[in-house]
N, C-alpha and C positions, 0 to 999 in steps of 0.2 A: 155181443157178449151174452152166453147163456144164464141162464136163472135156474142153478143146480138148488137142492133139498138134500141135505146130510142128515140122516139121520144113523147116530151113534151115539152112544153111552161113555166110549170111551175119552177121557180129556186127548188123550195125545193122538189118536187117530182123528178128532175133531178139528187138531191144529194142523195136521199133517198132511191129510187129503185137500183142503185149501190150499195148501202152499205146492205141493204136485201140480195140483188145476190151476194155474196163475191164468188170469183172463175170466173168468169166469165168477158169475156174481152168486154169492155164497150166502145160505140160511143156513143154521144149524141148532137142531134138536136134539134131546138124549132119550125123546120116548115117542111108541107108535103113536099115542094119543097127541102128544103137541104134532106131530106131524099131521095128523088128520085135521087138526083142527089151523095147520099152516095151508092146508090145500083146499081151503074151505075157502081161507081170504083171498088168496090170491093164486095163479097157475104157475107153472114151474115146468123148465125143459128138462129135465133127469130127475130122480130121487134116486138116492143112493144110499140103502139101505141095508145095516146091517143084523143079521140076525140072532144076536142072543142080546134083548132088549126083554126089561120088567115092563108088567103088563100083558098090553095084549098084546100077542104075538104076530111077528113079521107078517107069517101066513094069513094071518086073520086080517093084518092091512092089506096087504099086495090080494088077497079076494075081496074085501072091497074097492079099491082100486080098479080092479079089474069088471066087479061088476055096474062099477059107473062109468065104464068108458075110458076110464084114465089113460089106463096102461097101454091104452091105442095110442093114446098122442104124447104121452110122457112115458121117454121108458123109463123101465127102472132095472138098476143094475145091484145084484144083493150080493154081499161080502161077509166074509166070517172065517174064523180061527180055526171054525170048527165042522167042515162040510161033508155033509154024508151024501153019497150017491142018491142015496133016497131026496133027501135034502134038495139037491142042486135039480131031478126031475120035477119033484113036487113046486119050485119056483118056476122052473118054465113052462109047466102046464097047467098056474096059475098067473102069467101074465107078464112075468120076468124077460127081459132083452137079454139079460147076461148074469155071470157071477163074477168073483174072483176074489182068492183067499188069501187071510194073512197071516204072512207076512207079504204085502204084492210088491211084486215088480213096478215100480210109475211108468217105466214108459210102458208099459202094459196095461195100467190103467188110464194112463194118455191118452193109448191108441184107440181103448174101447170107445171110452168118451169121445175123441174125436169120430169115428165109426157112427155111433149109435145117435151124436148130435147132425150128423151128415155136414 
């Protein structure tokens, strides 16, 4: 069983992506900051992160993330309503495995997750 990190703002995406991922062991946050300070305590197989969070910003997590090594052993897969081109390059050339926007498809979010958890 993996050890997913949700981080989302929203209630019903929070309840929703758990229940898509059945089998997998779930933490969930609504801000970058309790997330950083969830991967402080303890490691996690995915974070799945989405981008229009209060605070600091996605990108400001997924670079540090990225410049501690994280994003090598944990991917991270970033989601949103709202994806701009720009958006989806600037995640992967800061350290992102994948995206994928909502409204999503589950078995598409399924297949990533299985994918990226090998």
């Amino acid at each position: 069983m993996a050890r997913l990190l949700l981080v989302e703002d929203d209630p019903g995406y929070q309840e929703l992506i758990p229940t898509i991922l059945l089998g997998h062991e779930f933490s969930v946050c609504s801000s970058a900051e309790e997330a950083r300070s969830r991967l402080q305590i303890r490691p996690f197989d995915m974070l799945i992160l989405d981008i229009d969070l209060l605070g600091i910003s996605w990108l400001q997590l997924l670079k540090e993330l990225k410049a501690g090594g994280l994003t090598e052993k944990m991917p991270v897969v970033m989601c949103s309503s709202f994806f701009t081109p720009q958006q989806r390059q600037q995640a992967m050339d800061d350290g992102a495995a994948g995206y994928i926007s909502k409204p999503f498809d589950a078995g598409l979010l399924r297949a990533m997750v299985q994918a990226l958890l090998g």
